[in-house]
N, C-alpha and C positions, 0 to 999 in steps of 0.2 A: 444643491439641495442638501440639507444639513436635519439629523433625525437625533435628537437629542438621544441619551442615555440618561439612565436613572442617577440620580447623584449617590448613591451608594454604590455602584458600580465604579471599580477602578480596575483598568486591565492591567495594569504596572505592577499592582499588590504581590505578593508574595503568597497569602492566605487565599489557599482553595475557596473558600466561600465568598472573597470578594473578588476573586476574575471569574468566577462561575458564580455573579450574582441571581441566589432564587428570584428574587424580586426583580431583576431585571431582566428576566427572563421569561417572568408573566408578564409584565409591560409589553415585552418585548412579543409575544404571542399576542395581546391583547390589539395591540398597534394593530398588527398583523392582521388581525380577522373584521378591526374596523376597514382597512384599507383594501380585502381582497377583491369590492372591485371598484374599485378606486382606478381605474383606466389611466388619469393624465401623472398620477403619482406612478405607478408601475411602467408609465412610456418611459417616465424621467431616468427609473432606477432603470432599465434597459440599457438606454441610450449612454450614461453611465460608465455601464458595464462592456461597452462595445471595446474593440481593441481601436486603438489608434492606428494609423502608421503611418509613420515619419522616413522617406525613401524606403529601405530595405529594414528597417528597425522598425520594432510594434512594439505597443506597451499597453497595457491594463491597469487601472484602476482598479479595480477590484469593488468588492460589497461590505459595508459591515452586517452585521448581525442582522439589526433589524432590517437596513434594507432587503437581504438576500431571504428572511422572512417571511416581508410580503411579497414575492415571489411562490414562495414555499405555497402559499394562503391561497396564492389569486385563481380563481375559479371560471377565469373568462378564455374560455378554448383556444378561440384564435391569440392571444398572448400565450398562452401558456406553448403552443406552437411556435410561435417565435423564440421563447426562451430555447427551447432544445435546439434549435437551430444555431441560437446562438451559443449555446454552449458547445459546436462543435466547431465551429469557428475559431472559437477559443484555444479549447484544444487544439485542431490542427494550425494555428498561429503559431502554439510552444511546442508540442512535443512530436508535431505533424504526424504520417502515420505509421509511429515507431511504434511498438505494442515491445515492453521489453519482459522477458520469461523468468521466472524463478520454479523453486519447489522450495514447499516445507518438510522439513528435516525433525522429525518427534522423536526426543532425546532421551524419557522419562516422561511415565504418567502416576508418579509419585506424589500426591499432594496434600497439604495439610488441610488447604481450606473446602467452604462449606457451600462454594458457591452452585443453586439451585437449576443452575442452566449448563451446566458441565457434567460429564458423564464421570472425569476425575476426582470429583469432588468426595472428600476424606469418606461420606457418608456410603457409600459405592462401593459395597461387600460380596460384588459377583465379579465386578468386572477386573480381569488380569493386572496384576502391575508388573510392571518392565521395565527395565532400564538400560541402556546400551552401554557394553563395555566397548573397551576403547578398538578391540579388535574387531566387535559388531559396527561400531562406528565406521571404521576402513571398509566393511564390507558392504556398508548402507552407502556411502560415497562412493565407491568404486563403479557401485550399479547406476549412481544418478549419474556420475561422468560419460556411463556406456551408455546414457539415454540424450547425452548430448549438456546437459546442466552444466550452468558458471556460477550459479548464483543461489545461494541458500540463504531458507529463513529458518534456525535453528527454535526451537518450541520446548518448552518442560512445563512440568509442574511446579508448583511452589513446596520443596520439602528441604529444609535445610539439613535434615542428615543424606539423606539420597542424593540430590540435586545441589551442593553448595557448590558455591562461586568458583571454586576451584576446579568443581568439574565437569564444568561450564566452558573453562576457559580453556582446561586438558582438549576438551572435543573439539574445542577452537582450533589448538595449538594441532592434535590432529590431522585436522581438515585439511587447514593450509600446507601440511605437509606431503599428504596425498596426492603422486604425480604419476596417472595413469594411463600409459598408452598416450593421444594426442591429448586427455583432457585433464584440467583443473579446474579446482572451485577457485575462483578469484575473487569473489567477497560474500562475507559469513555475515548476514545482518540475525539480528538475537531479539527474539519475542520469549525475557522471561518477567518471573514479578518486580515489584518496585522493591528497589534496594538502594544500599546507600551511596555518599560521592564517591569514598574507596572504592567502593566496587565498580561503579563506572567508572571510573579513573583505570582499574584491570581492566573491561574492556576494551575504553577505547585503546589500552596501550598493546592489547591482543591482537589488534587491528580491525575489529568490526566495522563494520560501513553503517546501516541504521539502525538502531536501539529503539525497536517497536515494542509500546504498551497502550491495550486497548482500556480504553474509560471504561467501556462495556454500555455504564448509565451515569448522566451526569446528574439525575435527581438523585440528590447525597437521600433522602427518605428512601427512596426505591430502593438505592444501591444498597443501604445498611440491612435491607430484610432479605435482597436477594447475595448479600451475603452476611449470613449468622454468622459462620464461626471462622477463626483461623486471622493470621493475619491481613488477609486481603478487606477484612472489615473498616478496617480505617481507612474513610474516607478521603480524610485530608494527605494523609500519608501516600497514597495512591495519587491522588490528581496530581501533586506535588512532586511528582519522579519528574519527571521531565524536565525542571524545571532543575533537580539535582545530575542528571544527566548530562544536562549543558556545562554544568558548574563542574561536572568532574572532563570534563572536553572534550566529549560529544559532541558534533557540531549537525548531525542528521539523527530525526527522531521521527518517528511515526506514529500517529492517532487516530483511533476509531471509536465509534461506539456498537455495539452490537444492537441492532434495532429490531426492535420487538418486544423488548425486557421494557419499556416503557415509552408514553406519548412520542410518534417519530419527530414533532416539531418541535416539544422541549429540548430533547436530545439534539436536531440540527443546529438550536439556535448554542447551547451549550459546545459544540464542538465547533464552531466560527469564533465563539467565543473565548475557547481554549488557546486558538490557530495566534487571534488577534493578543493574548496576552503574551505568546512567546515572542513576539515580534513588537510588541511595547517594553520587553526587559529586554530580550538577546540578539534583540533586529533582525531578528530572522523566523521565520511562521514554520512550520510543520514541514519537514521534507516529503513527507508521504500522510497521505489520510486513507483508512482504510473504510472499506463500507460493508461490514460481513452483516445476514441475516440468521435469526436463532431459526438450526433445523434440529430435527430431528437425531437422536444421538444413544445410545443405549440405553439407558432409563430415562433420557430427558424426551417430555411430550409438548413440543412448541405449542398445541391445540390449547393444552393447559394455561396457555397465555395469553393474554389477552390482548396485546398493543400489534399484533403481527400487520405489516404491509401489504397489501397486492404489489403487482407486476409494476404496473402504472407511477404507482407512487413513488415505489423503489427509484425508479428509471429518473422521475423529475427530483428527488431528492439529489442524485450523484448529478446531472446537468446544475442545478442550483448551485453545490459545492463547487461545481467546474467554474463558474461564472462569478463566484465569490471569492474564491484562491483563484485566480487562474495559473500562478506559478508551479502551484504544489500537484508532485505525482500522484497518480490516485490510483486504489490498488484494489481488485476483486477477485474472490478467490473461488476453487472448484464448489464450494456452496451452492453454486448458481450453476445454472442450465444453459446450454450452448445457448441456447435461443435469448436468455435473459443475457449474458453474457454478449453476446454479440450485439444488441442493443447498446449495451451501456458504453463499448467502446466507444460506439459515435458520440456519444453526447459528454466525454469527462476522462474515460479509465484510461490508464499508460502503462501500467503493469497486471499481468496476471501472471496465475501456476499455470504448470500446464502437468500432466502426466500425474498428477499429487497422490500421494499417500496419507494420511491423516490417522494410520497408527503408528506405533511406536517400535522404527525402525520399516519395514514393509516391502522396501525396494530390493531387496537382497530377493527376497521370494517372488517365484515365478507367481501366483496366485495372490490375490487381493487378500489380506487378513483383515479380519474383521472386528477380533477379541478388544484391540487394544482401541480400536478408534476415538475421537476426539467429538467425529460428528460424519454423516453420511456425506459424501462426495456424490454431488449430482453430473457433474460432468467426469465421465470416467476415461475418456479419449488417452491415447497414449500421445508424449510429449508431440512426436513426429505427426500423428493426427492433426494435434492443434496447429502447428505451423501451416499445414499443407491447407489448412481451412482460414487461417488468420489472411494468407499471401493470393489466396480465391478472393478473398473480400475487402481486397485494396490494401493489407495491414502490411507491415517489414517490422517482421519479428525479428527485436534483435535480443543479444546476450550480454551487451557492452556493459564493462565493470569498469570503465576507463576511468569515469569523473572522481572514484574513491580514491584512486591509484597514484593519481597523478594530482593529490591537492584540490579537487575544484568539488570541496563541499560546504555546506552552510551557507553563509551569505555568498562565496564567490562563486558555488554554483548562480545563486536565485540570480546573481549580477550578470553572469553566461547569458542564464535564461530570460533577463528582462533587457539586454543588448541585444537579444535576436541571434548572436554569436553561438549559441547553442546545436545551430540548423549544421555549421561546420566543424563540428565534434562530436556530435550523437549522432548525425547520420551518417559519414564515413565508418566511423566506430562500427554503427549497426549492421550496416552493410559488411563489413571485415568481420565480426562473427557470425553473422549467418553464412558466409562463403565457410566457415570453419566446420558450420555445423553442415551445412550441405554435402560436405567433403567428407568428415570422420563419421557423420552418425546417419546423413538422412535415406531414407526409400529412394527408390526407382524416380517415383512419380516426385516426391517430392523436394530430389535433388534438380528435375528437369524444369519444376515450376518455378525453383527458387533463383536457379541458375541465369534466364530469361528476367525475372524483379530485379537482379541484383543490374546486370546490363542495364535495365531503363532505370533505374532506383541511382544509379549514377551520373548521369546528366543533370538529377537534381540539386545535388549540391553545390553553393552558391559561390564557393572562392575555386578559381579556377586550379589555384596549385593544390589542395585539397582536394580536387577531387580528382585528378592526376597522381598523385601520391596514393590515394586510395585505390583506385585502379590498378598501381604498377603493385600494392599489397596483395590484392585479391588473385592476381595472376601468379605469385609468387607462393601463395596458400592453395589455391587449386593443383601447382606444380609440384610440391615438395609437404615436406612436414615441419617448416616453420609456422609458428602459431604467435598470438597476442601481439600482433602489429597494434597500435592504437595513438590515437592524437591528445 
């Protein structure tokens, strides 16, 4: 089945405006809502979308744009139930049921720009500004190590006298040097604004693992008004990191939109189409997509907004993405409510926060602050909560940093991941840091529930020496205070 594109639509382009073609975009919606219910076209795109599998090997096809669309569109129940089904399929074919754990880490809420949905935004003359010195830094780390964390998403504002590249890179240089008690951060992925190759070129040489930048809105009109001033206003220059990020040697890059700042199916169809241009230039699609919703946040009033999602939609938009990428990880953050959250696992997510703070610095302090926040945190569970609820409801939370570590990013992850080869290096992995975090960080209860997952969670995995080796780890980390075994 073959769905034409607009002939001004090029994914190869270099210029934001022609791999985020507008006009293919409303085609592409238009198609969309002739077709939603269109039955024997949406069976085709399904079937499609199904995994193969060839002995022990699976593989996916995937969706473009428009196909994954009319999905978006289709209005007919009982399909629309199928798709969630099959989006968890998907999922559990690649990343089975790993749920891997991060926090965000808020560096500076410094910022020049004017963007209308941020509580940071330059305009914002009540709310605190802060910024961590490198000794607050030690002590904000120290506390996520004592909650068990491997893994950071570093967050600032855009202010190049407060916030420059340098020290950025200091809190990097930092981090990685912080080795406390059994724990360390073993990879610093960085959500700050678009900047140049030099400066990705310092990251990647810092050693970051993903270089996350959220689109926010791919309608370049929308985006220009919901940002006036500052440099985040240029459009092109913004869609366009990613694209400079690779070129500086980035090989894992993260993208989302924020939904609710405008139409949610412009925006899907814009962020598959983002996915599909990185993988028409640098062959390789998005390591992570992320799917946050606008809440509520100091002065910012989501009500004020008009494009907001229910529960429902949300949930078939991330299965949709699942069944479109099936490679790419997909990422939800404390935004969302246990109950929304635990939904979405089934149908797409791989990674969440757990324990999160979302002001600036926060973990050091025994009490939640509030001054500096980014945005309100609906799931407020502490790290050890989440696990002990994740591993109740079938999940094996793990903390594995392994695939940065050891070379297997970019295409030679997605080559892992579309060999099926994956199942015998993430899940060992997984297993090896949750027996670490059982050991140095968890509860009573939740070292006795994780204890018992990890026993049967080992029989799963598929190469017999692999999962022998992983065993003879796990016993060796219960026993002693060796740490970071990994394949």
């Amino acid at each position: 089945m073959a769905i034409s594109a607009s002939t001004s639509y090029n994914p190869a382009s270099l210029s934001a405006e022609e791999f985020i073609s507008h006009e293919e975009i409303l085609e592409t919606l238009r198609y969309a809502e002739e077709n939603k219910h269109n039955e024997e076209l949406i069976d085709r795109i399904l079937e499609k979308a199904r995994p193969k599998y060839e002995g022990k090997k699976v593989r996916c096809e995937g969706l473009t744009h428009r196909e994954a669309s009319v999905l978006l569109a289709c209005e007919l129940p009982e399909k629309n139930a199928e798709m969630m089904k099959l989006a968890e399929e998907i999922k559990l074919a690649f990343y089975g049921n790993r749920i891997v754990l991060f926090a965000p880490l808020y560096l500076s809420n410094y910022c020049v720009n004017g963007c209308t949905y941020c509580p940071y935004h330059a305009e914002n003359k009540h709310i605190k500004r802060k910024k961590l010195t490198q000794e607050e830094v030690r002590q904000e780390v120290m506390a996520l190590q004592d909650m068990g964390h491997k893994r950071l998403a570093l967050e600032a504002g855009e202010d190049p006298l407060h916030n420059p590249i340098d020290y950025i890179l200091e809190c990097i240089h930092t981090i990685y040097g912080i080795h406390h008690k059994n724990g360390d951060i073993r990879r610093v992925n960085v959500n700050i604004a678009a900047t140049t190759v030099e400066n990705y070129r310092k990251l990647r040489d810092a050693g970051i693992g993903t270089y996350i930048l959220f689109q926010e809105t791919y309608h370049k009109e929308s985006y220009e008004a919901l940002h006036p001033t500052g440099p985040k206003h240029d459009y092109r220059y913004h869609t366009e990191a990613m694209d400079r990020a690779m070129e500086g040697g980035i090989d894992d890059v993260g993208i989302g939109v924020l939904f609710g700042l405008d139409k949610y199916r412009y925006e899907f169809a814009g962020l598959l189409m983002h996915a599909e241009h990185l993988e028409a230039v640098h062959g390789v699609g998005p390591h992570t997509i992320s799917v946050p919703r606008l809440k509520k946040a100091d002065d910012i009033d989501p009500s004020k907004f008009e494009n907001g999602i229910d529960d429902e939609t949300f949930l078939k938009i991330i299965a949709c993405i699942r069944i479109a990428v099936p490679y790419t990880g997909m990422i939800i953050s404390t935004r969302e409510s246990e109950a929304v959250r635990g939904k979405a696992l089934r149908v797409g997510i791989s990674q969440i926060s757990g324990g999160s703070r979302t002001s600036v610095g926060g973990y050091a302090e025994e009490e939640r602050v509030h001054d500096t926040e980014q945005f309100d945190v609906s799931d407020q569970r502490t790290l050890d909560e989440v696990l002990l609820w994740l591993m109740r409801d079938g999940f094996l939370p793990s903390f594995c940093t392994a695939c940065y570590r050891e070379g297997r990013t970019g295409d030679r992850f997605m080559s892992l991941c579309k060999s099926g080869q994956i199942h015998n290096c993430c899940h060992p992995n997984a297993l090896m840091t949750l027996a670490e975090y059982l050991t140095d960080y968890a509860s009573e209860e939740t070292r006795e529930t994780g204890k018992a997952l990890v026993e049967t969670e080992l029989t799963s995995i598929p190469n017999e020496r692999s999962r022998a080796i992983a065993a003879e780890n796990i016993k060796e980390i219960y026993a002693s205070n060796r740490r970071d075994f990994r394949f």
